[in-house]
N, C-alpha and C positions, 0 to 999 in steps of 0.2 A: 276546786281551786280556781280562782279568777286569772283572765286573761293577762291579768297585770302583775299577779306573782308570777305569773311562767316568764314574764317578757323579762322583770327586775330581777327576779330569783325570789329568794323564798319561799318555804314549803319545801314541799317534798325536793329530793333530787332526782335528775337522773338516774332509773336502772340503767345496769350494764344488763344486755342480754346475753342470756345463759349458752354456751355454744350446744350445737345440735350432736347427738351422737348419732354417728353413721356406724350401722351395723359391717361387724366383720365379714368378706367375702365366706361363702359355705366353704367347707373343706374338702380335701378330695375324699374321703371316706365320709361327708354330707352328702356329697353328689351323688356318689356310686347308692348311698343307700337309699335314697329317693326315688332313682328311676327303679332298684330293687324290689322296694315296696309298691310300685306301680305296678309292676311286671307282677307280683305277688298278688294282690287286688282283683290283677284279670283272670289268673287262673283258676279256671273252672266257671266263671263268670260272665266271658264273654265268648263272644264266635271265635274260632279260630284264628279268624280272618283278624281277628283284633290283636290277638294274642301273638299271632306270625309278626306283625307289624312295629305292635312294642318291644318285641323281642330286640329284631333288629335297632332301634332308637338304641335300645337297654346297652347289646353290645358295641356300637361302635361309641358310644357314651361311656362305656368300661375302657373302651380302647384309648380314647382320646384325653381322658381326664388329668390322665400323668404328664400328657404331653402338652397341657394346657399354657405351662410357662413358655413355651418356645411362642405362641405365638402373642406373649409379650404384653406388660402389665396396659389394662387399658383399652385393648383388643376389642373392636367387636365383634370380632369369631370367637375368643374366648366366653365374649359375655352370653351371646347367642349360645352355645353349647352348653352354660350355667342355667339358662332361663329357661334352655330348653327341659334338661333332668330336672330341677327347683321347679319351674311355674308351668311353662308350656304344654308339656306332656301330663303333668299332674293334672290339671285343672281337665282338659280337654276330654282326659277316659273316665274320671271322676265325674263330669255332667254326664257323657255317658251312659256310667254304673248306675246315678240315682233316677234314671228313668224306668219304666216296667218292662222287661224284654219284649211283651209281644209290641208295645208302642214302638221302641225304638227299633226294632228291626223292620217292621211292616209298615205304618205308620208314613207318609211323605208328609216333611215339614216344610220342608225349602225345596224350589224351583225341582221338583220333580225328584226329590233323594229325598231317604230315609233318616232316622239320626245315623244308623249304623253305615252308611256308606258317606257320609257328613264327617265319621269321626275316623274312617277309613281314608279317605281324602286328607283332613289334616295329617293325619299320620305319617304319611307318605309326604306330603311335604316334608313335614318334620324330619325324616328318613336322610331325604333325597338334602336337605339343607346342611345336616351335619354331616352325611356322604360327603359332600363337598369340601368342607372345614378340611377334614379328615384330608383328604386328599391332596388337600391344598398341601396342609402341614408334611404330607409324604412326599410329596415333589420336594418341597423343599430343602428336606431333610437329603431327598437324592442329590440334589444340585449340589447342598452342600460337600456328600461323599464323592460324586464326579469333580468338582474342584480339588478337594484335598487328591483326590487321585493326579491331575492333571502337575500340581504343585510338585506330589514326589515325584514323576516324571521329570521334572523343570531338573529340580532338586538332583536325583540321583541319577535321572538316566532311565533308558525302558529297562525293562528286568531281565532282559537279555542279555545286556552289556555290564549283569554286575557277576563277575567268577571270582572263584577265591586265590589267593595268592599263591603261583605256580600252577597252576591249572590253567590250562586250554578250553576256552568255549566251547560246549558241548560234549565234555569231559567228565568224568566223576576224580575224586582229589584219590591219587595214588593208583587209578587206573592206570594201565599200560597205554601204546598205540590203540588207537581204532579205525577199525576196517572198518567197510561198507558192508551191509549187511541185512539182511530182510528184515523190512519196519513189520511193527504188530499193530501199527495204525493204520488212518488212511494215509491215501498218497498225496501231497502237497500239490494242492490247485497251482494252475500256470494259468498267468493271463493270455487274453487271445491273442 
């Protein structure tokens, strides 16, 4: 088509372009089975040392998966813990696997390491990054039960000060008097 039907019109028209589809995030039962079959892969296949390693990935990746929504749509601690079970850990012990064991273990390819301590390395990264996620998300999750604890404090009082109606502090309901009497605990610290 000439530059002068585009300019007047004529000919063809405008496409509308077609919208892109963005694939749906994995699932939590995608996730879990990925680093599963990872973990599955190395057994029996790799050193210990690799298998100790994924392991660790595998579970705090079991641990963390359910609690992905708390750290909120959008996250990139959540996407980091996705990439990690989905591509990161896949890809890394999969290069690996398709090497011959006596090369990759013996073999130095980079600055004075093996593949198997190359892939030992990552690992531990890997470990040590979603450690942290993890961590993160359980502080959080603390902070938030230390608040709500402080709130029912606000709220009702320490749990001291809450007895039942007709009863005396430090009383059981329908007990009698109470005498002084030998504790079966310790003895109540005194300041100096």
């Amino acid at each position: 088509m000439s530059w002068w039907r585009r300019l007047f019109g004529g000919g063809r028209t405008e496409e509308v372009p077609r919208p892109v589809s963005i694939p749906a995030p994995p699932t939590t039962e995608q996730i879990v089975a990925s680093v599963d079959a990872v973990l599955a892969r190395t057994s029996g296949k790799a050193p210990a040392a690799v298998t100790a390693r994924v392991q660790r990935v595998v579970e705090t990746v079991h641990e963390m998966t359910p609690r992905l929504d708390r750290l909120g749509a959008g996250s990139q601690q959540a996407h980091t813990v996705v990439a990690t079970a989905t591509s990161y850990l896949p890809e890394a012990v999969d290069a690996y696997l398709r090497l011959p064991r006596d090369f990759a273990d013996r073999r130095v390819v980079d600055r004075g390491k093996t593949s198997l301590m190359i892939l030992c390395d990552q690992l531990d990264l890997l470990g040590a990054t979603i450690d942290k996620i993890s961590d993160a998300v359980s502080r959080a999750d603390a902070v938030a039960l230390v608040a709500h604890g402080r709130f029912l404090e606000e709220k009702f009082g320490t749990t001291s000060a809450l007895t039942l109606p007709g009863a005396t502090p430090g009383s059981a309901p329908g007990a009698g008097p109470t005498t002084p009497g030998p504790t079966s605990g310790p003895a109540p610290l005194e300041a100096p």
